[in-house]
C-alpha positions in Angstrom: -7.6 6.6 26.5 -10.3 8.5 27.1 -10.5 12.2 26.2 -13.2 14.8 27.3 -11.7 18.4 26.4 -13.6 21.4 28.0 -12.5 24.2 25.8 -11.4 24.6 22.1 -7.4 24.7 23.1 -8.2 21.2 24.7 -10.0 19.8 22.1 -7.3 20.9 19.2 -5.2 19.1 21.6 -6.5 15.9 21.8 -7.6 16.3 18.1 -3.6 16.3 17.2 -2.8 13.6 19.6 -4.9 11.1 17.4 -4.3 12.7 14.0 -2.1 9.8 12.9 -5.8 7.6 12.9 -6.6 10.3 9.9 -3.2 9.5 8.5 -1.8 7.3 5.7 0.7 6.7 7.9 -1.9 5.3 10.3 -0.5 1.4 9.4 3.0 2.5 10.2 2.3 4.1 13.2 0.1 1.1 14.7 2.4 -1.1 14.2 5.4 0.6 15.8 2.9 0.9 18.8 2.4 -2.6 18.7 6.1 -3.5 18.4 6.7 -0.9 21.9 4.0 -2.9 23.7 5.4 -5.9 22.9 8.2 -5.0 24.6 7.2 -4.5 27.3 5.2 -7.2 29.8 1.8 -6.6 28.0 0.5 -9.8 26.8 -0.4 -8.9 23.7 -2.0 -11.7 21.1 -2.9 -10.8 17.9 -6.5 -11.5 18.0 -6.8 -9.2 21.2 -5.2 -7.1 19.5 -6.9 -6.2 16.5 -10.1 -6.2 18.6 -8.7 -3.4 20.8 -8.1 -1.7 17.2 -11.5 -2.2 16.4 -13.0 -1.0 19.4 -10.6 2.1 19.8 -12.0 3.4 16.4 -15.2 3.0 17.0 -15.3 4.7 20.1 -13.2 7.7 18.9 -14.3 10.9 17.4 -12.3 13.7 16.3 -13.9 17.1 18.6 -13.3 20.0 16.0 -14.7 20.5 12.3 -11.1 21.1 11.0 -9.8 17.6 12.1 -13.1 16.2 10.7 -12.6 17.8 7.3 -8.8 16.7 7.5 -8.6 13.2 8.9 -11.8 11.6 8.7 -12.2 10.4 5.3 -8.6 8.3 5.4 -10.1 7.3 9.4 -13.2 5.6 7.5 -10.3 3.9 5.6 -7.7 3.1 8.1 -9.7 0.1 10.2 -11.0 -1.8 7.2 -7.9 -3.9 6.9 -8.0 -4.5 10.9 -11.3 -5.4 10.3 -10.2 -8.2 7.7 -7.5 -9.5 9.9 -10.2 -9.8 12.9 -12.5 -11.4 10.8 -10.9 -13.1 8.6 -7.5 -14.8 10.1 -4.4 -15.9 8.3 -6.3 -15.0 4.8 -4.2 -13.5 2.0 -6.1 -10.5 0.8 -5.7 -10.1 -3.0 -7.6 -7.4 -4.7 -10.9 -6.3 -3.9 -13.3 -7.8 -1.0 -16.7 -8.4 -2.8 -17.6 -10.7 0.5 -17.0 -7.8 2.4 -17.7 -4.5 0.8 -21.4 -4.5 2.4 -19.5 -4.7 5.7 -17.4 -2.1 5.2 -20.1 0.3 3.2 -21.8 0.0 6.8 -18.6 0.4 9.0 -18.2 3.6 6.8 -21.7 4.8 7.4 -22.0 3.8 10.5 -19.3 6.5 11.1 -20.1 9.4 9.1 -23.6 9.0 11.1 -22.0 9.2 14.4 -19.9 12.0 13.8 -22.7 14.4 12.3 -24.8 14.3 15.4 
């Protein structure tokens, strides 16, 4: 889903479009997506899945300063759990990731980086 505004109407546009990736409703949201694809004839596996998750948020940026200011610290947020799942299969998260916090102190960086240049 590529998006490549070429004006500032466009790009509040497609800023709104993926808001809900900025959202604390994002888990909500992904999963009802899910659920629709499911029903139709996309084979969908879990695994594939969550990788197509993973990928999508690390290729997306928000385009304006006010989506950035709005939605990007709970989009830092958002894929972490993904991230378990991917990595991670069938484990019960309890509590806090010690394992993992370097992983996700990077992921998180790794983002901020990419969206101030």
């Amino acid at each position: 889903m590529p998006q490549a505004p070429t004006n500032r109407l466009e790009a509040i546009l497609c800023d709104a479009d993926l808001h809900h990736l900025g959202s604390v409703e994002y888990k909500m949201w992904n999963n009802c997506l899910c659920t629709e694809l499911k029903g139709t004839d996309a084979k969908i596996d879990e695994k594939n899945w969550l990788q197509q998750n993973i990928t999508f948020f690390e290729d997306h940026h928000y385009w304006t300063p006010t989506a950035e200011k709005l939605w990007l610290p709970q989009k830092l947020v958002n894929p972490l759990d993904t991230i378990d799942r991917f990595y991670y299969p069938g484990r019960i998260i309890t509590g806090s990731l010690p394992d993992n916090l370097v992983y996700r102190i990077q992921f998180c960086l790794y983002f901020r980086v990419r969206v101030s240049q």
